[in-house]
N, CA, C and O atoms as a printed pandas DataFrame, in Angstrom:
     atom_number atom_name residue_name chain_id  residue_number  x_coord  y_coord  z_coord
0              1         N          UNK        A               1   -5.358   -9.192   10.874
1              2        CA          UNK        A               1   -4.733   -9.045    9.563
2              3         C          UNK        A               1   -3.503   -8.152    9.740
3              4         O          UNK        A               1   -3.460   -7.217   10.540
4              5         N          UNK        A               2   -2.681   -8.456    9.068
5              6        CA          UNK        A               2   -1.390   -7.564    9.577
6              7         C          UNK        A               2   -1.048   -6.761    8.353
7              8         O          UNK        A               2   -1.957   -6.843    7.528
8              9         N          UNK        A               3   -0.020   -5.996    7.948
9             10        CA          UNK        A               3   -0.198   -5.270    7.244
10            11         C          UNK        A               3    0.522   -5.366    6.084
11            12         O          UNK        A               3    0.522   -4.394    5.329
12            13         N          UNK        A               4    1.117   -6.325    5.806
13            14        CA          UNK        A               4    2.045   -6.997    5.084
14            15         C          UNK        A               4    0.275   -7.612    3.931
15            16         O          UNK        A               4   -0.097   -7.370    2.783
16            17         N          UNK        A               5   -0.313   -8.455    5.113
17            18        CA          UNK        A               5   -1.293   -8.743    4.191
18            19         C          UNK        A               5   -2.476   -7.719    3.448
19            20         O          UNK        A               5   -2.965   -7.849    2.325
20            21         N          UNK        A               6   -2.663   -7.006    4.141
21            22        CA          UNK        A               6   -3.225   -5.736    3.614
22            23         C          UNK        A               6   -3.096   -5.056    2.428
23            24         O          UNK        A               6   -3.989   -4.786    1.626
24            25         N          UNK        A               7   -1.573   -4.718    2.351
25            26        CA          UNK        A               7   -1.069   -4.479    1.493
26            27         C          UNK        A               7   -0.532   -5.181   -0.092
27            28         O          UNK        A               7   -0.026   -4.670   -1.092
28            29         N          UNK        A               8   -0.924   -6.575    0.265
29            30        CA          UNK        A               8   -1.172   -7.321   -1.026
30            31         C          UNK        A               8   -2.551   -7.697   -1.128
31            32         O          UNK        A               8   -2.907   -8.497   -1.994
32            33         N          UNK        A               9   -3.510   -7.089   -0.162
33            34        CA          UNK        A               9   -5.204   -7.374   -0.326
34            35         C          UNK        A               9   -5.023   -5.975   -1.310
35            36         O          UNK        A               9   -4.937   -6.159   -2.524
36            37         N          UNK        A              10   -4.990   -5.163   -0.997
37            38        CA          UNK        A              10   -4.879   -3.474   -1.668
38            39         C          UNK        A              10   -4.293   -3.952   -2.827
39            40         O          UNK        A              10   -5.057   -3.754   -3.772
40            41         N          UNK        A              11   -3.283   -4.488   -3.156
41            42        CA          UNK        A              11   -2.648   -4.370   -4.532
42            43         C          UNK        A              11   -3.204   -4.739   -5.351
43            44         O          UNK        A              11   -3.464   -4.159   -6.405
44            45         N          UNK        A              12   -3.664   -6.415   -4.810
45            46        CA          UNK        A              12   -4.874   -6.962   -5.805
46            47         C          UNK        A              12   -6.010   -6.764   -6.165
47            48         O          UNK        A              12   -6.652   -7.344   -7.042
48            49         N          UNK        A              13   -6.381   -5.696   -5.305
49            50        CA          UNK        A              13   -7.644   -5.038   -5.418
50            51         C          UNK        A              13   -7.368   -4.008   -6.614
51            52         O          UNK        A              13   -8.200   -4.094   -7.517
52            53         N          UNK        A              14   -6.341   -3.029   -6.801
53            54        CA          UNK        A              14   -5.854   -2.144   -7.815
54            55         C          UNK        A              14   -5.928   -2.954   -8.884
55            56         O          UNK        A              14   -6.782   -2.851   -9.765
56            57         N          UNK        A              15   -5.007   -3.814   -8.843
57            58        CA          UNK        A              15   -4.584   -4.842  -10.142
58            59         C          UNK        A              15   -6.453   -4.971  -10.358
59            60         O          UNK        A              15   -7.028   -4.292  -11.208
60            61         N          UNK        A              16   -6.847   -5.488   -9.870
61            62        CA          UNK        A              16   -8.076   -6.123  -10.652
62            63         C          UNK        A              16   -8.875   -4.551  -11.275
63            64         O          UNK        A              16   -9.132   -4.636  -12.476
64            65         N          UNK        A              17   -9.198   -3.458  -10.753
65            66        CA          UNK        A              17   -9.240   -2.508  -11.168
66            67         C          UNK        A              17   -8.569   -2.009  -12.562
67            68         O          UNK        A              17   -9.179   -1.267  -13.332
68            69         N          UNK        A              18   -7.464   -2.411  -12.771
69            70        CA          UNK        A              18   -6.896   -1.786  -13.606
70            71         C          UNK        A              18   -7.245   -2.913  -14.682
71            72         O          UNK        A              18   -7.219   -2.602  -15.873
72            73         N          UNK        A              19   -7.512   -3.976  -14.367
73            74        CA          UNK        A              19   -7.957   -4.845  -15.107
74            75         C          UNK        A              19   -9.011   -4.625  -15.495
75            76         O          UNK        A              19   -8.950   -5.019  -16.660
76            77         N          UNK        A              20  -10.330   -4.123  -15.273
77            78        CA          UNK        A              20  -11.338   -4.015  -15.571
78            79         C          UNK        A              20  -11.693   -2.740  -16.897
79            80         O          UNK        A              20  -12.563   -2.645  -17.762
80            81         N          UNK        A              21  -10.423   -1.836  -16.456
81            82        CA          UNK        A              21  -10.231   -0.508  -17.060
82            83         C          UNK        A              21   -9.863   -1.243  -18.404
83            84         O          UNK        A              21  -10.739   -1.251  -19.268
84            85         N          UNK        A              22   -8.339   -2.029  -18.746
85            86        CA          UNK        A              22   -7.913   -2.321  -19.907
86            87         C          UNK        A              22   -9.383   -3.684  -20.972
87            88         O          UNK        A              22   -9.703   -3.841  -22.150
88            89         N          UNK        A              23   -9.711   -4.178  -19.915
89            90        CA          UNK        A              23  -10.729   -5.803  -20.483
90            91         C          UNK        A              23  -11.967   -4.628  -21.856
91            92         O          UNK        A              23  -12.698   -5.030  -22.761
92            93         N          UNK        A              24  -11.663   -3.143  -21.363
93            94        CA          UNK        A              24  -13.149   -2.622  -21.832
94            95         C          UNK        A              24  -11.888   -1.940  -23.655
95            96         O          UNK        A              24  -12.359   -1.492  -24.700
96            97         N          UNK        A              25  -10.868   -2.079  -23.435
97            98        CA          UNK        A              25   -9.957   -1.646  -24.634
98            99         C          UNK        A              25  -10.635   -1.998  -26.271
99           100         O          UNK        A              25  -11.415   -2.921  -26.506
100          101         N          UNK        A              26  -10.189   -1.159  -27.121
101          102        CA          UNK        A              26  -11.182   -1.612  -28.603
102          103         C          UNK        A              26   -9.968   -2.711  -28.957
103          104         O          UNK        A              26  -10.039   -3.109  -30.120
104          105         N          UNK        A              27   -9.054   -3.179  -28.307
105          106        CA          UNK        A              27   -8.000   -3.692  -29.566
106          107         C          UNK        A              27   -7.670   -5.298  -28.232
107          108         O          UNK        A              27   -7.366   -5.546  -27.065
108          109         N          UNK        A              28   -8.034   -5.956  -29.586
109          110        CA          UNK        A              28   -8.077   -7.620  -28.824
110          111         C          UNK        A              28   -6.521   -8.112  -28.297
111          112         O          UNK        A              28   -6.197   -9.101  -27.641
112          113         N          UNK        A              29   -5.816   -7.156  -28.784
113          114        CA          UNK        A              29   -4.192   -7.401  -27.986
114          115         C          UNK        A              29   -4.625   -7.583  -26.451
115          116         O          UNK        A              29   -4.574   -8.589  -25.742
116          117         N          UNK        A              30   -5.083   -6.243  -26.161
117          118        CA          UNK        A              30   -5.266   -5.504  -24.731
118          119         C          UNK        A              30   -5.809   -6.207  -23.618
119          120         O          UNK        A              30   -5.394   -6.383  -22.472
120          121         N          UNK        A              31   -7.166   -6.683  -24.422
121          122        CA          UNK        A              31   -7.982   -7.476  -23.711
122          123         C          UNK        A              31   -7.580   -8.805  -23.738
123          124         O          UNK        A              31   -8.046   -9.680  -23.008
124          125         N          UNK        A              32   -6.807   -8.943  -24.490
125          126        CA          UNK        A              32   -6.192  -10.684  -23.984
126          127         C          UNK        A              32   -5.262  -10.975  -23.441
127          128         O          UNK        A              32   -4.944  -12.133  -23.174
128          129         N          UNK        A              33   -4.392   -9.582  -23.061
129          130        CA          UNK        A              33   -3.431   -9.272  -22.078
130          131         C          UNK        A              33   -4.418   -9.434  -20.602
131          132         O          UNK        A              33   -4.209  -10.213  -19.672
132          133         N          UNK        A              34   -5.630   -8.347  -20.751
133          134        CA          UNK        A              34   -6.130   -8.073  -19.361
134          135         C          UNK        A              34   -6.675  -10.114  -19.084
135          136         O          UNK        A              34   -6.752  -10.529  -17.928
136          137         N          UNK        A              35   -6.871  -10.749  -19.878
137          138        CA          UNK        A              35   -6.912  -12.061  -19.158
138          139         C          UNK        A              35   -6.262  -13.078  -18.993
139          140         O          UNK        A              35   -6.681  -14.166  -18.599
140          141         N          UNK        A              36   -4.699  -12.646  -19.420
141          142        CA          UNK        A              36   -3.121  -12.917  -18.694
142          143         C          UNK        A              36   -2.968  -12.378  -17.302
143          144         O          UNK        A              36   -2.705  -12.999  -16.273
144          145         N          UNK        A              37   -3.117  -11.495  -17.423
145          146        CA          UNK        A              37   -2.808  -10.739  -15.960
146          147         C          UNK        A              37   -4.296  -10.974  -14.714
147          148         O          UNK        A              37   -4.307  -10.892  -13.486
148          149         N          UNK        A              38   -5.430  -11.288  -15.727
149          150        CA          UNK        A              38   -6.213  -11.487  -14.059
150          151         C          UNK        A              38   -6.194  -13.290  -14.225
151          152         O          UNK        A              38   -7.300  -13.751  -13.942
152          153         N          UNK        A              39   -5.501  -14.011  -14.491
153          154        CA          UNK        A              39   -4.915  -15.163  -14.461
154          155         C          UNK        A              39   -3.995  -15.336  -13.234
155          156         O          UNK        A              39   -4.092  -16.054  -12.239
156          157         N          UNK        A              40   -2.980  -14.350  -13.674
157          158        CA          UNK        A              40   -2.076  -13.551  -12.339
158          159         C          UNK        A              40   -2.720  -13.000  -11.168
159          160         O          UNK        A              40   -1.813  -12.844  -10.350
160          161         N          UNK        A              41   -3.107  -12.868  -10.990
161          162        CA          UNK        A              41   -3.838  -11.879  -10.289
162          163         C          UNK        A              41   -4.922  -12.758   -9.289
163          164         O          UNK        A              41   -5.260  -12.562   -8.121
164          165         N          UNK        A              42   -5.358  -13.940  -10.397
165          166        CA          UNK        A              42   -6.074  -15.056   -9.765
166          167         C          UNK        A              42   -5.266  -16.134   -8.297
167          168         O          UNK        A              42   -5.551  -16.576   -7.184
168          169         N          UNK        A              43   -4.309  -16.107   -9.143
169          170        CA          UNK        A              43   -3.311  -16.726   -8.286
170          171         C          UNK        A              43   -2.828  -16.168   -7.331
171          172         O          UNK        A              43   -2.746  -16.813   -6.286
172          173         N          UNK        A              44   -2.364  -14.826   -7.373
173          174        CA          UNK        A              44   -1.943  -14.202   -5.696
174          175         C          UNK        A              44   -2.949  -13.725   -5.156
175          176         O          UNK        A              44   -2.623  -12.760   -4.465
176          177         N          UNK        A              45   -4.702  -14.056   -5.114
177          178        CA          UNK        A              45   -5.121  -14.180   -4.679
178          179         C          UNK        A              45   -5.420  -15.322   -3.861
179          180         O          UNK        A              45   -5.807  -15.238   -2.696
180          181         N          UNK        A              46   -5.182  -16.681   -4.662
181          182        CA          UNK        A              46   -5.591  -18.058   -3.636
182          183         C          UNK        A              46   -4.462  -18.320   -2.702
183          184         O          UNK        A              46   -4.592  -18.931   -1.641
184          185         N          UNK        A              47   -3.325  -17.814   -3.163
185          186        CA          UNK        A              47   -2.176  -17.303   -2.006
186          187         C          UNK        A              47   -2.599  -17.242   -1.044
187          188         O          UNK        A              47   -2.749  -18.116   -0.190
188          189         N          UNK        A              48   -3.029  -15.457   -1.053
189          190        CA          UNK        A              48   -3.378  -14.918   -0.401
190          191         C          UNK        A              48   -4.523  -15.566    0.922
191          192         O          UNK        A              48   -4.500  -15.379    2.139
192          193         N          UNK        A              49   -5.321  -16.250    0.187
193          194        CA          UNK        A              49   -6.714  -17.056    0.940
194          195         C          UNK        A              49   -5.888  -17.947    1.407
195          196         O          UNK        A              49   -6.131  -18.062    2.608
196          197         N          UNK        A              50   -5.027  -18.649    1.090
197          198        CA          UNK        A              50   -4.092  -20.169    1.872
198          199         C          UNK        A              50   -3.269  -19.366    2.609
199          200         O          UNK        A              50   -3.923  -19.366    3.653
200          201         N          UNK        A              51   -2.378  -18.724    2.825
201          202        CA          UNK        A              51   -1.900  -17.576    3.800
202          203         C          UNK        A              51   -2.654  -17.254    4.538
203          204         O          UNK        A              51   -2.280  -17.169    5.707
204          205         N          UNK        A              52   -4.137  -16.910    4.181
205          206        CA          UNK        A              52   -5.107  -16.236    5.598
206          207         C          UNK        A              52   -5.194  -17.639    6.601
207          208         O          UNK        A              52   -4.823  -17.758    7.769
208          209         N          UNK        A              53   -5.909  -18.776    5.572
209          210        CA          UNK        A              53   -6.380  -20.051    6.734
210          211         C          UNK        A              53   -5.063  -19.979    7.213
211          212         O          UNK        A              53   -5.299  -19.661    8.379
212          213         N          UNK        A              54   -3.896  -20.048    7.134
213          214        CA          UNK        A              54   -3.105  -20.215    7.680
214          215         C          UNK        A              54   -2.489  -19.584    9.053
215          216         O          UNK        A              54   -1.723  -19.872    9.973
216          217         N          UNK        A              55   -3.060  -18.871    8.732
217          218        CA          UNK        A              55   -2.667  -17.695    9.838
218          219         C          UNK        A              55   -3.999  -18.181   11.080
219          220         O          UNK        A              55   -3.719  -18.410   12.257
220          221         N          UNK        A              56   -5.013  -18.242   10.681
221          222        CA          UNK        A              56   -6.365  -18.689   11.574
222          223         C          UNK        A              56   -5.306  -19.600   12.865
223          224         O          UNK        A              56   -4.386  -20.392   12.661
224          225         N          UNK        A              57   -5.851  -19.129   14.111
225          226        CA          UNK        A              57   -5.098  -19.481   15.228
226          227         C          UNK        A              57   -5.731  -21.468   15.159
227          228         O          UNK        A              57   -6.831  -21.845   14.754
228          229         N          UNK        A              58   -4.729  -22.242   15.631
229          230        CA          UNK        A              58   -5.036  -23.557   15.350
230          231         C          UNK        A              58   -5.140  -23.697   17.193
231          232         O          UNK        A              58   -4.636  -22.879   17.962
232          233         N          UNK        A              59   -6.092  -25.217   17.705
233          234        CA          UNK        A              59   -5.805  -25.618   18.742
234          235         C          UNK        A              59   -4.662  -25.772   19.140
235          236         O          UNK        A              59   -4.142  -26.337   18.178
236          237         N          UNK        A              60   -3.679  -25.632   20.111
237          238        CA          UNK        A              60   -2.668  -26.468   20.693
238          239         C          UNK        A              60   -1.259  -25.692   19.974
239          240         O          UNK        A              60   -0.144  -25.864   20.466
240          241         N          UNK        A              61   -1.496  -24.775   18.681
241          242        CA          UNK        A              61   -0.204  -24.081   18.486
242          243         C          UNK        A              61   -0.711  -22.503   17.863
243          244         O          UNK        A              61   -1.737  -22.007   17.399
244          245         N          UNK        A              62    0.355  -22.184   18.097
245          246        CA          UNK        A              62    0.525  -20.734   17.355
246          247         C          UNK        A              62    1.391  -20.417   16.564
247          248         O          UNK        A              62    2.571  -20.739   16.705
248          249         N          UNK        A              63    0.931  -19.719   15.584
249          250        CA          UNK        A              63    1.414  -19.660   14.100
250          251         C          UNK        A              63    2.089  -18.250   14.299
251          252         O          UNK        A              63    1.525  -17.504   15.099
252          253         N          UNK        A              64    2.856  -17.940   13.875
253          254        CA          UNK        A              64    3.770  -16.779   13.806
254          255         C          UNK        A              64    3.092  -16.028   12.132
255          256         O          UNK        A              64    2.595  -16.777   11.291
256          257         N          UNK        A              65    3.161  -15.045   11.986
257          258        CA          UNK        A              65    2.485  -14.223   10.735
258          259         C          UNK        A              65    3.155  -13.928    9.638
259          260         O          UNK        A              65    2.811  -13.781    8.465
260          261         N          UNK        A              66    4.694  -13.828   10.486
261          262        CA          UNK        A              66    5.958  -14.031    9.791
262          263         C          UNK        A              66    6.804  -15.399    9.253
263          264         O          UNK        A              66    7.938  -15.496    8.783
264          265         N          UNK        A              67    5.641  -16.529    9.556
265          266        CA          UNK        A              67    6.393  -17.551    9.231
266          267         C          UNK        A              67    7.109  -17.132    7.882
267          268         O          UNK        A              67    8.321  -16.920    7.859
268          269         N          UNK        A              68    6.108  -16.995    6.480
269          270        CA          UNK        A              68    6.689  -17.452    5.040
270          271         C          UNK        A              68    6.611  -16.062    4.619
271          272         O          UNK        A              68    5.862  -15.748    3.695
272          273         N          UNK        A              69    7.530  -14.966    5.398
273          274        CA          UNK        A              69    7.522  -13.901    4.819
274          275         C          UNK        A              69    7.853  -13.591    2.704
275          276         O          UNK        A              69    7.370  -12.655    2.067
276          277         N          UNK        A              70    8.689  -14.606    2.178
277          278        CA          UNK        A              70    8.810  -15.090    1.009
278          279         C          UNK        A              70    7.750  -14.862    0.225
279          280         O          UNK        A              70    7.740  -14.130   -0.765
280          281         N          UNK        A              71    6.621  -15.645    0.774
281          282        CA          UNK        A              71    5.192  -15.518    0.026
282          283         C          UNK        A              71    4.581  -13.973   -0.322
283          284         O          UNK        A              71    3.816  -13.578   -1.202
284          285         N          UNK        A              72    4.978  -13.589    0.305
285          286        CA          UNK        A              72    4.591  -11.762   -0.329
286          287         C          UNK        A              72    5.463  -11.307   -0.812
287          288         O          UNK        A              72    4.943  -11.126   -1.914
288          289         N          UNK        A              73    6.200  -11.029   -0.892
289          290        CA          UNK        A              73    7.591  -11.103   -1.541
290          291         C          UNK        A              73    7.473  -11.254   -3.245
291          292         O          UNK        A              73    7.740  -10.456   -4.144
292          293         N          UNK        A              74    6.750  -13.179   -3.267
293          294        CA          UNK        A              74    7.170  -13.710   -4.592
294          295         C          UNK        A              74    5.145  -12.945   -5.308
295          296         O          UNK        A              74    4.895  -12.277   -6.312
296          297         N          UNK        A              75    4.265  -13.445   -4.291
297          298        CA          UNK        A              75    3.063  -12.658   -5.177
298          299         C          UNK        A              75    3.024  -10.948   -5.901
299          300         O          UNK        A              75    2.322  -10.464   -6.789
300          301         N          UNK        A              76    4.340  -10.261   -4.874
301          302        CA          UNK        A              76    4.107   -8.716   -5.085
302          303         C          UNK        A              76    5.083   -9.056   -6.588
303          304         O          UNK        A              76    4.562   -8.841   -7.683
304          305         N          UNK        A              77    6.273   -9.505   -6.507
305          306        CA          UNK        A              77    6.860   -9.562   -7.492
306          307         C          UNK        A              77    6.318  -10.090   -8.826
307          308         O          UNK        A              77    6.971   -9.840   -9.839
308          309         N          UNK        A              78    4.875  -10.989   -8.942
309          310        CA          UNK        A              78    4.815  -11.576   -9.753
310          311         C          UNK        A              78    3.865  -10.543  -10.459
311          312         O          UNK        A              78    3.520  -10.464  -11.639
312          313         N          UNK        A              79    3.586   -9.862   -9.484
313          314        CA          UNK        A              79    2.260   -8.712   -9.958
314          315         C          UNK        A              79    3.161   -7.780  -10.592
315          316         O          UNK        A              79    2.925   -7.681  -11.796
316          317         N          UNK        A              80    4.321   -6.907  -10.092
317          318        CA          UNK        A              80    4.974   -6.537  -10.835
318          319         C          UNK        A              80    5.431   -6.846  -12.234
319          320         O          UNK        A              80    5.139   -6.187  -13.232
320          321         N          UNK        A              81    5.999   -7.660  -12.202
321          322        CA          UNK        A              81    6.281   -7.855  -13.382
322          323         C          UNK        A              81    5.311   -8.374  -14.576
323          324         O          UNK        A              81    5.543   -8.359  -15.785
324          325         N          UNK        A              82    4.204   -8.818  -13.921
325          326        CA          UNK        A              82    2.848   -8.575  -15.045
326          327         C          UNK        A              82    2.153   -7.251  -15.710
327          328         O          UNK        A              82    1.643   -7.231  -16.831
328          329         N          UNK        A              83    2.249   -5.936  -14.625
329          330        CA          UNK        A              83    2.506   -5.208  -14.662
330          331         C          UNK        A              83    3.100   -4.430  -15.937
331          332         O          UNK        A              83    2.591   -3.851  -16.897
332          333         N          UNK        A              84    4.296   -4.660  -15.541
333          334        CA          UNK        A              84    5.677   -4.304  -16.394
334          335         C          UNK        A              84    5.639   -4.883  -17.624
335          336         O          UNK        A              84    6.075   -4.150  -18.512
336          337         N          UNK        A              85    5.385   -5.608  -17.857
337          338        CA          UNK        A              85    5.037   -6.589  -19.360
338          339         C          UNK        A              85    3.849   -6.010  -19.850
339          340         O          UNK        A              85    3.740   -5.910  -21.072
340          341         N          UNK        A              86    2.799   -5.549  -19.012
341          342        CA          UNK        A              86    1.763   -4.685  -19.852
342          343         C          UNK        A              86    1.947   -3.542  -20.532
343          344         O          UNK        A              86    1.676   -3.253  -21.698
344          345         N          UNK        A              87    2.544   -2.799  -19.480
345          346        CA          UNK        A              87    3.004   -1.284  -19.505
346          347         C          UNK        A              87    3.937   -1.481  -20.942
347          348         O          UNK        A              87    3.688   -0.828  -21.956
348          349         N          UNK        A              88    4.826   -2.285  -20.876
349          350        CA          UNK        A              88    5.822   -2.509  -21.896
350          351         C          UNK        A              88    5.219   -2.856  -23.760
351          352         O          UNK        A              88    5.698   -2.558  -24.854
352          353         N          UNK        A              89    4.320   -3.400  -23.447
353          354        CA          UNK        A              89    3.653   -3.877  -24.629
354          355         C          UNK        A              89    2.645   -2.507  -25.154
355          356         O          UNK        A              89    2.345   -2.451  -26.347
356          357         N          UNK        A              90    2.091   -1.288  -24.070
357          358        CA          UNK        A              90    1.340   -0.546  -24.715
358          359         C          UNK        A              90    2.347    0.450  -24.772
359          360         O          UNK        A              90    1.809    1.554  -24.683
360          361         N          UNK        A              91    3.828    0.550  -24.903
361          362        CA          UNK        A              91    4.571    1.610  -25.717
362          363         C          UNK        A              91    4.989    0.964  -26.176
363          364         O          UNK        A              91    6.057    1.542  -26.380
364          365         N          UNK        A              92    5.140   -0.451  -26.856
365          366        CA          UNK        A              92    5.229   -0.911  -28.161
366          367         C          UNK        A              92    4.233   -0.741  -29.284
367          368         O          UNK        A              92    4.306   -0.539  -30.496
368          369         N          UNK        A              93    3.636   -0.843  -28.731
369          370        CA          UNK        A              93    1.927   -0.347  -29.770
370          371         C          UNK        A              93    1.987    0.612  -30.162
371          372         O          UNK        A              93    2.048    0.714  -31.388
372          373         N          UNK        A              94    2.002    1.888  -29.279
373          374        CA          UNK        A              94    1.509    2.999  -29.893
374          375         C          UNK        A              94    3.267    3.746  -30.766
375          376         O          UNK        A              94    3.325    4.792  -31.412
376          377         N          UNK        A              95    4.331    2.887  -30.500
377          378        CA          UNK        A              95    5.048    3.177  -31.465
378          379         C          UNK        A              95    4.928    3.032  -32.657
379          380         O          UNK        A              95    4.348    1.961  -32.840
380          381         N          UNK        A              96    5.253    3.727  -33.981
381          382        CA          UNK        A              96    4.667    3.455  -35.512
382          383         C          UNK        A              96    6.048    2.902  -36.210
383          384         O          UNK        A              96    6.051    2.573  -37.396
């Protein structure tokens, strides 16, 4: 595992954490945000799993780790900005 992948195993591991924290919220905004984002979250995970087989050494060739450096890239970004759209929506709220 290299560390590129690690580091989006770790993120998604947070993300889902933080997901679990908001899903328990009294206000049905929150919690229907937290199942936007582990929607998100769903997805740069099966990434993540099609990136691993991928990496699995094949007969007859070898796969470089760096082939689709892109792919972490576009999952970290997508987490971000799900992120950012949360964060953004709970200081809209608690503004009066």
């Amino acid at each position: 595992m290299n560390a590129t992948f690690k580091s989006m195993s770790d993120l998604v591991a947070d993300a889902e954490d933080l997901i679990a924290r908001v899903a328990q919220s009294q206000t049905p905004q929150v919690r229907a945000l937290a199942n936007t984002v582990q929607i998100s979250v769903n997805r740069v995970k099966e990434q993540l799993r099609k990136r691993a087989r991928g990496l699995r050494p094949r007969q007859g060739s070898a796969r470089s780790s760096l082939e689709n450096p892109w792919l972490y890239t576009a999952a970290g970004a997508s987490m971000a900005i799900d992120i950012a759209a949360w964060v953004r929506l709970q200081r809209k709220k608690k503004r009066p």
